[in-house]
N, CA and C atoms as a LAMMPS dump frame, in Angstrom:
ITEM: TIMESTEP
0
ITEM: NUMBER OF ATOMS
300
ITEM: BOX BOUNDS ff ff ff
-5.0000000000000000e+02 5.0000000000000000e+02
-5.0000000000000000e+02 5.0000000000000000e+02
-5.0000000000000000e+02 5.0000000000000000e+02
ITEM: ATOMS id mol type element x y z
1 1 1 N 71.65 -246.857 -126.774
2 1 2 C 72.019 -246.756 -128.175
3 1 3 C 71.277 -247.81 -128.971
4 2 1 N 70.567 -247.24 -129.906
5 2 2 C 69.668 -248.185 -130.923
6 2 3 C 70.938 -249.162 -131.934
7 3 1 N 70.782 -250.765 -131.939
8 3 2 C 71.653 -251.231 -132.931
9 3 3 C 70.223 -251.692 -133.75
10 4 1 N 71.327 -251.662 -135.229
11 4 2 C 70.158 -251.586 -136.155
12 4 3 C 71.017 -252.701 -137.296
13 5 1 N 70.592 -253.686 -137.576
14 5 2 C 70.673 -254.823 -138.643
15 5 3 C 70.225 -254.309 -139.484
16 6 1 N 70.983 -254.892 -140.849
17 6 2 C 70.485 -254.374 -142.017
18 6 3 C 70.351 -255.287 -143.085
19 7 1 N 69.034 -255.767 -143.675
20 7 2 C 69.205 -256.957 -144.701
21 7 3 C 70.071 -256.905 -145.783
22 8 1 N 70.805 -257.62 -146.049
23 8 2 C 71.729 -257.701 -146.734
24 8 3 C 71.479 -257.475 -148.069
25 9 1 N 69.912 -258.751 -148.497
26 9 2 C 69.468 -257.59 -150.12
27 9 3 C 68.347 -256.726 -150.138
28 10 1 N 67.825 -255.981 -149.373
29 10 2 C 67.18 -254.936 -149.228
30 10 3 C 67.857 -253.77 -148.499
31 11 1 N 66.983 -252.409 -148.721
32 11 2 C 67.691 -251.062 -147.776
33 11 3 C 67.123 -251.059 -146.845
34 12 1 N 66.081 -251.759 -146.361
35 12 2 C 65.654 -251.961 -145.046
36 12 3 C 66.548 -252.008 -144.133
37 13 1 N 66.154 -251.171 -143.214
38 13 2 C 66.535 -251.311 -141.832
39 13 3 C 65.876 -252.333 -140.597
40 14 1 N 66.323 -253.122 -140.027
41 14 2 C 65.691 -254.506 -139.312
42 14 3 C 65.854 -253.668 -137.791
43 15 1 N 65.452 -253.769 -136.918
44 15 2 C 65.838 -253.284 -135.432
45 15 3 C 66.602 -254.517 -134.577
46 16 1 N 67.487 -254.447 -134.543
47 16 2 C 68.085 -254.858 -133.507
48 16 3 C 67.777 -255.459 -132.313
49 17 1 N 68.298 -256.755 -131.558
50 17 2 C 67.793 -257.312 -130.57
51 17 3 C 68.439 -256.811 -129.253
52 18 1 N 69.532 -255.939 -129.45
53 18 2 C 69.983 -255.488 -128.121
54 18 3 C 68.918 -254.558 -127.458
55 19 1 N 68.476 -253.746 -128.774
56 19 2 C 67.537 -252.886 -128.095
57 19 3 C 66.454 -253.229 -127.267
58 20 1 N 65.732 -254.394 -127.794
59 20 2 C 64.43 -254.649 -127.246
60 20 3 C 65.173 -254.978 -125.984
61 21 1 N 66.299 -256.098 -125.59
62 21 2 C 66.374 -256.899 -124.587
63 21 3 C 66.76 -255.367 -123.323
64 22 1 N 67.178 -254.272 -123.652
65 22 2 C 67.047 -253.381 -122.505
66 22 3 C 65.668 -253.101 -121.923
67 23 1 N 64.471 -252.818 -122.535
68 23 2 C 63.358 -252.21 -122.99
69 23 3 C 62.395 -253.468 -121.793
70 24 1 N 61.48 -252.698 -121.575
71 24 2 C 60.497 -253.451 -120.809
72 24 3 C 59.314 -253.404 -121.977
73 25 1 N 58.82 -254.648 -122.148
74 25 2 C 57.851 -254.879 -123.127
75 25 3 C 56.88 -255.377 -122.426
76 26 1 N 55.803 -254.332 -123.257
77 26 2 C 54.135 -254.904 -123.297
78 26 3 C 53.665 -255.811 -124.196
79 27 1 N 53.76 -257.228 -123.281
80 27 2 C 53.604 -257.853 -124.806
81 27 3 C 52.492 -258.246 -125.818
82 28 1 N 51.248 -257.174 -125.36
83 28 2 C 49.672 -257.263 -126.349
84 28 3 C 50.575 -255.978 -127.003
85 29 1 N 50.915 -254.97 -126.825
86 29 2 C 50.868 -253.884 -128.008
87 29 3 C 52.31 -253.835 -128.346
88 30 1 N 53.634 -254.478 -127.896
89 30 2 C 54.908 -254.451 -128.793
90 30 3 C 54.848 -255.58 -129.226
91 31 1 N 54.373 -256.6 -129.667
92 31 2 C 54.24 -257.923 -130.433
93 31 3 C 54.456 -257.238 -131.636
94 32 1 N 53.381 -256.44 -132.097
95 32 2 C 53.718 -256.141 -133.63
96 32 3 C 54.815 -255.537 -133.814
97 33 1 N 55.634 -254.547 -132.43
98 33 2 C 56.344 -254.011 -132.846
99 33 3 C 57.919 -254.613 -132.966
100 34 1 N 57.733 -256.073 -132.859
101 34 2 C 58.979 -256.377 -133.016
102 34 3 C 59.09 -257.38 -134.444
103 35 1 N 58.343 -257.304 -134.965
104 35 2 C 57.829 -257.477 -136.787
105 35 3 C 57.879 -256.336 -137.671
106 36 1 N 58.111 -254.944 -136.712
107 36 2 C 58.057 -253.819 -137.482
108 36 3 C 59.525 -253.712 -138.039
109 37 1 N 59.521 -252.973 -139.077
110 37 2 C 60.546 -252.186 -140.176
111 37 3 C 61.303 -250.777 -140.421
112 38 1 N 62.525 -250.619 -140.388
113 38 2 C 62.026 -248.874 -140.832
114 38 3 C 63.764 -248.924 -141.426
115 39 1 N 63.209 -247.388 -142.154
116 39 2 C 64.134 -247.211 -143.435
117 39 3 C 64.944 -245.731 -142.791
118 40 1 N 66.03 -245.69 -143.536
119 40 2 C 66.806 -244.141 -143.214
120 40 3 C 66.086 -243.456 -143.555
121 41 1 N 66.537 -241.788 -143.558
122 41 2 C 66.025 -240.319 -143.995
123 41 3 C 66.487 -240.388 -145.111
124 42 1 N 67.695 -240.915 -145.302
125 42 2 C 68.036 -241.061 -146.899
126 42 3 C 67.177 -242.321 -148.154
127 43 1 N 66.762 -243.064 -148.08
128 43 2 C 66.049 -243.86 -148.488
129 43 3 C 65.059 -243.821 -149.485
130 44 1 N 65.119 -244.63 -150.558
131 44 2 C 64.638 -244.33 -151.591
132 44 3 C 62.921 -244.704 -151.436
133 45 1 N 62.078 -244.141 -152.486
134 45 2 C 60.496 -244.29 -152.673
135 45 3 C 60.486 -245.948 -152.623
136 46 1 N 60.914 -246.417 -153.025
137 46 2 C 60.89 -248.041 -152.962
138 46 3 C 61.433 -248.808 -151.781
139 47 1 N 62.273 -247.658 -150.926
140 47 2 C 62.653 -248.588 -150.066
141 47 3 C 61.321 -248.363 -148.942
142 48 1 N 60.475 -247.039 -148.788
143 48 2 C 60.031 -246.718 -147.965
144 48 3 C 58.432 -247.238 -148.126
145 49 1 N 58.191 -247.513 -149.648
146 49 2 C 57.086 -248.36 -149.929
147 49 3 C 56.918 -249.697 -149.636
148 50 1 N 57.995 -250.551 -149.392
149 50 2 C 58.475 -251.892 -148.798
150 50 3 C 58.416 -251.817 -147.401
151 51 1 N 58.836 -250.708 -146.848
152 51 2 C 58.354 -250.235 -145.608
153 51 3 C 57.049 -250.509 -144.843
154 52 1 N 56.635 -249.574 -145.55
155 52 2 C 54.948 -249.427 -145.708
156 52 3 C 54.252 -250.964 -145.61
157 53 1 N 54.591 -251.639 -146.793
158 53 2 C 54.312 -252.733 -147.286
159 53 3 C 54.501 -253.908 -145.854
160 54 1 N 55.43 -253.946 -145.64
161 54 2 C 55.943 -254.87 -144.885
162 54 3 C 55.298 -254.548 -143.325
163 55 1 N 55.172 -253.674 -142.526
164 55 2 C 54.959 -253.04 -141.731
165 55 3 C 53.129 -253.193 -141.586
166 56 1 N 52.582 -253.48 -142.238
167 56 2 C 51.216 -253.577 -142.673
168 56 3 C 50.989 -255.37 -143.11
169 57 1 N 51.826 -255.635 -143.397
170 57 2 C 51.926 -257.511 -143.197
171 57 3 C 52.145 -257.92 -141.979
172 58 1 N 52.681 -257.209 -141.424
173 58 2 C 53.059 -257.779 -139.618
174 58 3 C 51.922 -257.504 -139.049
175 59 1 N 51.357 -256.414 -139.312
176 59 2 C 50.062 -256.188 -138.447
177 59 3 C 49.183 -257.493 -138.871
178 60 1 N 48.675 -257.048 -140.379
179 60 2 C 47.83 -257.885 -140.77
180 60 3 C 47.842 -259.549 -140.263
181 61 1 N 49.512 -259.986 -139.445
182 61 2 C 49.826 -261.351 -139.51
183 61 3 C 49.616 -261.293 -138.487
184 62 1 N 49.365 -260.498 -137.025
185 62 2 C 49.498 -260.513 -135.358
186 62 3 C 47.828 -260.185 -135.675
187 63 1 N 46.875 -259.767 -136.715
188 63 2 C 45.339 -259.583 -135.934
189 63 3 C 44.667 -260.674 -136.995
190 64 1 N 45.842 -261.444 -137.73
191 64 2 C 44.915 -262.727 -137.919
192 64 3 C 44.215 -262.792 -139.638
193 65 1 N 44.511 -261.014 -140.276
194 65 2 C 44.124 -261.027 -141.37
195 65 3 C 44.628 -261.605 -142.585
196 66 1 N 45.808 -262.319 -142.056
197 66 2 C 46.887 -263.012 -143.123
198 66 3 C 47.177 -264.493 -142.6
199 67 1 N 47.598 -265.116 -143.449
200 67 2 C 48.006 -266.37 -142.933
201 67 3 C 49.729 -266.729 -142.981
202 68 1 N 49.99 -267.174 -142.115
203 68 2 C 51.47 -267.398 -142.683
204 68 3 C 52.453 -267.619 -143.431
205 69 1 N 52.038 -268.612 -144.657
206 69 2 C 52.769 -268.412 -145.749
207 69 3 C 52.648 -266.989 -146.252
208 70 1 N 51.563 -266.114 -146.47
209 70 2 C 51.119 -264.911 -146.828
210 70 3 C 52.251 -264.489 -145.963
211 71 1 N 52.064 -263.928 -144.983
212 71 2 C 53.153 -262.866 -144.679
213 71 3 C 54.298 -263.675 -144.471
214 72 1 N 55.217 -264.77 -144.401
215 72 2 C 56.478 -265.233 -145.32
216 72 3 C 56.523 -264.932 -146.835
217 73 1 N 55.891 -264.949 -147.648
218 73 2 C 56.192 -264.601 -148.936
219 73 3 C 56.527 -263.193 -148.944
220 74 1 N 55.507 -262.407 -148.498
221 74 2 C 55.522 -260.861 -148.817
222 74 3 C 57.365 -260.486 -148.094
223 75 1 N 57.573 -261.445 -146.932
224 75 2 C 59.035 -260.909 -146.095
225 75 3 C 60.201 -261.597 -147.389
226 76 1 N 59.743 -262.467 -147.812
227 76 2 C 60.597 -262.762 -148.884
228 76 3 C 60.925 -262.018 -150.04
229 77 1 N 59.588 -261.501 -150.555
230 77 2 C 59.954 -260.673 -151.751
231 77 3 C 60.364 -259.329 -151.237
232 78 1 N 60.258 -259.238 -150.097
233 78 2 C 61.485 -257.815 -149.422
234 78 3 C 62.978 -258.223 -149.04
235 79 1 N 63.308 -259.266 -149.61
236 79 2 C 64.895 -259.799 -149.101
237 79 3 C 64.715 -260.072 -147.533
238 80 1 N 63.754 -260.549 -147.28
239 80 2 C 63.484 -260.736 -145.442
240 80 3 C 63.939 -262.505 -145.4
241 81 1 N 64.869 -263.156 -144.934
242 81 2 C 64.174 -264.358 -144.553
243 81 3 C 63.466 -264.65 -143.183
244 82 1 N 62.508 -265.113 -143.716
245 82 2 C 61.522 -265.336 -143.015
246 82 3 C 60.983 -266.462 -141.691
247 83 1 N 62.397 -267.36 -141.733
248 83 2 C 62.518 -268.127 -140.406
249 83 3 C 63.418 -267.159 -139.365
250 84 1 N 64.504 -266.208 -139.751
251 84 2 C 65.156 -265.938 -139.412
252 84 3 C 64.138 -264.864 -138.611
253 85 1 N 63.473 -263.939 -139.185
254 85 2 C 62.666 -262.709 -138.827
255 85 3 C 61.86 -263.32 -137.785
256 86 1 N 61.157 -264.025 -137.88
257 86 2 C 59.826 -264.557 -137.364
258 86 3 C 60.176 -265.291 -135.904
259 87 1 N 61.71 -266.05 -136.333
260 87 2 C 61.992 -267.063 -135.364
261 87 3 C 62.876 -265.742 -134.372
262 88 1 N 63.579 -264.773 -134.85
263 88 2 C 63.774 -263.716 -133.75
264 88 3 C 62.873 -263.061 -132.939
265 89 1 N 61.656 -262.515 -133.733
266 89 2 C 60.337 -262.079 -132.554
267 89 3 C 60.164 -263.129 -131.755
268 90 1 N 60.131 -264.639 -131.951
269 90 2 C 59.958 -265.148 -131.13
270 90 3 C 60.432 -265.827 -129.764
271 91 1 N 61.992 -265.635 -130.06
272 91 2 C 62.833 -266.119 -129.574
273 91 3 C 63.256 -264.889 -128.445
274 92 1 N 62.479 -263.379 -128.684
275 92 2 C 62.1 -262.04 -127.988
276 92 3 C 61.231 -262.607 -126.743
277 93 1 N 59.961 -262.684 -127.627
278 93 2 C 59.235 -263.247 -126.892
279 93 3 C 59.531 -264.067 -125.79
280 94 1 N 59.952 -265.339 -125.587
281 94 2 C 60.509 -266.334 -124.78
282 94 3 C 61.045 -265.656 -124.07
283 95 1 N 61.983 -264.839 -124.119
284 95 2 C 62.945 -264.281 -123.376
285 95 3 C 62.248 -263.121 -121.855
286 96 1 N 61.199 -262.213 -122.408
287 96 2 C 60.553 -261.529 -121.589
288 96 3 C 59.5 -262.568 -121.084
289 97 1 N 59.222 -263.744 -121.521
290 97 2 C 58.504 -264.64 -120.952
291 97 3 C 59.144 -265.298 -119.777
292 98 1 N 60.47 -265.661 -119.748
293 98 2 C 60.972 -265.676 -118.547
294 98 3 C 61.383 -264.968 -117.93
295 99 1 N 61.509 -263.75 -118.182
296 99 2 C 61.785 -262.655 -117.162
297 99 3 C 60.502 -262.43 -116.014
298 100 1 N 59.391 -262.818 -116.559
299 100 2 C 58.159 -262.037 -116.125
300 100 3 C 58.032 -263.114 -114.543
């Protein structure tokens, strides 16, 4: 069962850490995916453009085309905080790091 967090001032949908911690991760190609975003079927043009938006900052921030304040600001002006987000992928990370 997918649990799904939800930012409190955005309609973003955040993914959940139960999920990953079942999940066996690759960690060159799910890195980005635990920076990724996603919105309901119900969801408005703005929520799904923030989507878009945001989802394309994570990449841009895992191949180096952004710098970090850059993609903290952009998670900010989506209601993201951005120690919280950043310090959970990583705190992912660690975790399948000692599993391995």
């Amino acid at each position: 069962m997918t649990n799904f967090l939800q930012s409190s001032s955005s309609g973003l949908w955040l993914p959940g850490y139960e999920q990953t911690l079942d999940q066996d991760i690759n960690l060159v190609d799910d890195v980005v995916d635990l920076l990724m975003v996603d919105v309901g079927g119900d969801c408005t043009d703005s929520e799904f453009d923030g989507m878009i938006q945001l989802n394309q900052a994570a990449s841009d921030f895992i191949d180096q085309k952004i710098d970090t304040g850059t993609y903290q600001d952009i998670l900010e002006h989506h209601g993201i905080d951005p120690e919280w987000w950043i310090g959970r992928a990583e705190w992912l990370l660690s975790y399948e790091f000692e599993r391995v």
